[in-house]
C-alpha positions in Angstrom: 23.8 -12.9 -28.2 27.1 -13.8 -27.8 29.2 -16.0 -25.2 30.6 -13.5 -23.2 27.0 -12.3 -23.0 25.6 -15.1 -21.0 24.8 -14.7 -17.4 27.6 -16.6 -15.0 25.3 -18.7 -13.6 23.8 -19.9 -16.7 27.0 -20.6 -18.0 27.5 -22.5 -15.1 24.5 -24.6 -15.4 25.3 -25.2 -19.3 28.6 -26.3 -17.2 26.8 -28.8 -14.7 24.8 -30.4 -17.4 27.6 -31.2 -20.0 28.6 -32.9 -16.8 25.7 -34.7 -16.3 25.5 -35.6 -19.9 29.3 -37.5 -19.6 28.2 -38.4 -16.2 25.8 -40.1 -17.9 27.9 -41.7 -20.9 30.3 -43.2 -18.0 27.5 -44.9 -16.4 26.5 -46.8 -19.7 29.8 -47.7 -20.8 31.2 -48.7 -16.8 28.1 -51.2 -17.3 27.8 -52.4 -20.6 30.3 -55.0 -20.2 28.5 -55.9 -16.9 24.8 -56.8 -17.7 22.9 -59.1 -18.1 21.3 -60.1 -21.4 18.3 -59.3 -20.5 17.6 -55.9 -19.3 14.5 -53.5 -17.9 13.2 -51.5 -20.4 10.4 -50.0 -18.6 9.4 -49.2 -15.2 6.0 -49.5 -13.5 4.5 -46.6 -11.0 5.6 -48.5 -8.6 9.4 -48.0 -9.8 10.1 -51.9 -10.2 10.7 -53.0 -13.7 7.5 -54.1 -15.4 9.4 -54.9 -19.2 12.5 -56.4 -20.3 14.5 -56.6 -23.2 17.3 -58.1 -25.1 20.6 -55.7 -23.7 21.5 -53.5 -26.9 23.4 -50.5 -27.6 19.9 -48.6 -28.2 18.4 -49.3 -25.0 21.6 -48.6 -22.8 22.3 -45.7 -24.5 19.3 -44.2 -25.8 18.9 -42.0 -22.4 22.1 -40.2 -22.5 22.0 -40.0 -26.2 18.7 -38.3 -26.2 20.9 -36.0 -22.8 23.3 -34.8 -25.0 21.2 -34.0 -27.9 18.9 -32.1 -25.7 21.7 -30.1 -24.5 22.9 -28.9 -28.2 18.9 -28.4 -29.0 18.1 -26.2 -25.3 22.1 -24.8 -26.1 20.6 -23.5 -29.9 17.3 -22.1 -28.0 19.1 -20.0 -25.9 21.2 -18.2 -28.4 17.9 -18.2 -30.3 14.5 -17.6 -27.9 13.0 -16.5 -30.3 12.6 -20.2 -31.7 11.1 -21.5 -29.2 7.5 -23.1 -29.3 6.0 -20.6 -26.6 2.8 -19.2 -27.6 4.1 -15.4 -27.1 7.3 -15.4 -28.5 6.3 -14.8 -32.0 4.8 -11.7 -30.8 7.8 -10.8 -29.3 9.8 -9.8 -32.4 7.1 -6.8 -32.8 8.5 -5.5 -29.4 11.1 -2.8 -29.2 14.7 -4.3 -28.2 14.7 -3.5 -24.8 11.3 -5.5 -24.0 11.9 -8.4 -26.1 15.8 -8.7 -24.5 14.3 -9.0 -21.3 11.3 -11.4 -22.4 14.1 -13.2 -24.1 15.7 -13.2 -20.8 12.8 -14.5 -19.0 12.6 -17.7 -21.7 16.2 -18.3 -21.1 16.0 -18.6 -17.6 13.1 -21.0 -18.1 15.2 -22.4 -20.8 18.5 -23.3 -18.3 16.4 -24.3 -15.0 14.2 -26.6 -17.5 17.7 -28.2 -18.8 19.1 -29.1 -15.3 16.1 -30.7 -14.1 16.2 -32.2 -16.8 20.0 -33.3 -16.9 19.5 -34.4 -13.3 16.7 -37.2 -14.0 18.6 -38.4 -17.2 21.4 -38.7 -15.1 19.2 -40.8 -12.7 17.2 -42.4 -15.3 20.8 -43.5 -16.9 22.2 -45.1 -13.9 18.7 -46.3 -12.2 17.9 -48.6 -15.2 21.4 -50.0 -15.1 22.1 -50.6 -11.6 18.7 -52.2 -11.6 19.6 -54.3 -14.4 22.0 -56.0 -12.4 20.1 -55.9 -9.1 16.8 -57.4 -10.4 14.9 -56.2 -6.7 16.2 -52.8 -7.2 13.9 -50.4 -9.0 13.6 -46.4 -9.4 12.4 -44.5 -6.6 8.6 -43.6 -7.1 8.9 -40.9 -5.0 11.7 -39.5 -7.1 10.0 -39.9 -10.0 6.7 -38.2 -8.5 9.2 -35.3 -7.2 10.3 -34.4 -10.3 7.3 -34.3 -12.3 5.5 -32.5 -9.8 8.6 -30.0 -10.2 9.1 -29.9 -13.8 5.2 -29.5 -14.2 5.1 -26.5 -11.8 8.4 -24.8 -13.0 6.8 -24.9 -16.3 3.6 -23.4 -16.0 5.1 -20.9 -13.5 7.3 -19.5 -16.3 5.0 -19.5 -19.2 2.4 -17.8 -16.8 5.3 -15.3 -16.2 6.9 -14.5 -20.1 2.8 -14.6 -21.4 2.1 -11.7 -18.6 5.3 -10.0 -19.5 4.4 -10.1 -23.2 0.9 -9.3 -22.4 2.2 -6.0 -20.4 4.6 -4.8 -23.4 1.8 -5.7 -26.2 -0.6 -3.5 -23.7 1.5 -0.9 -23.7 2.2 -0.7 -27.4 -1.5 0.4 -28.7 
């Protein structure tokens, strides 16, 4: 696939979460210089810090580290489908081009939504855990958190429901 290949609103999700991913590298570098030396490290269900650490450049910017290297990994996945670790997709490459495009097409779609929700709680992870550094009776939003596993969770099995029914169909019909 190449990258005039790519639908327009993928492109502009890829878009949105290269934001988020800087988005995220400004928030730890506007607060570095501003906390504390000791820093939450974890947060408890209810969303208030429960551990603390010594401030250090791994635990500030471990979160939009991991954000950006996620975005080259999901950005490698969706040139290459065929590499991710989805039950069917080794199957796939015994389908005729047409089918395993459009199964292909599926897992990228799956692939793109899965990388903005993702992006997003980074993004919120990234400036929740600083901000609360500095406002010690500030914590993350349970119900935020809850959201968006509940979300994520759903999304997921949604679309691997979908691509294993799709491959299912096109595996049917080859016999």
């Amino acid at each position: 696939m190449k990258l005039k290949n790519i639908k327009q609103w993928h492109l502009l999700v890829f878009i949105l979460c290269a934001i988020l991913a800087v988005a995220s590298w400004v928030i730890a570098i506007y607060y570095w210089g501003k906390l504390p030396p000791t820093i939450p490290t974890h947060f408890g269900f209810s969303g208030m810090a429960d551990s603390w650490g010594q401030k250090s450049i791994w635990y500030v910017f471990m979160i939009p580290t991991l954000q950006a290297l996620m975005l080259i990994g999901f950005g490698f996945l969706y040139f290459k489908p065929q590499y991710t670790s989805m039950p069917t997709t080794m199957l796939l490459m015994s389908l005729e081009k047409k089918k395993r495009d459009y199964a292909f097409d599926l897992i990228r779609n799956m692939l793109i939504v899965t990388l903005l929700l993702l992006g997003i709680f980074f993004t919120y992870l990234t400036y929740g855990m600083n901000y609360s550094a500095l406002h010690v009776s500030v914590g993350l939003l349970p119900q935020v958190m809850i959201a968006w596993i509940v979300t994520l969770v759903a999304w997921l099995i949604f679309y691997n429901v979908k691509v294993y029914r799709v491959t299912k169909k096109f595996l049917g019909k080859v016999k």
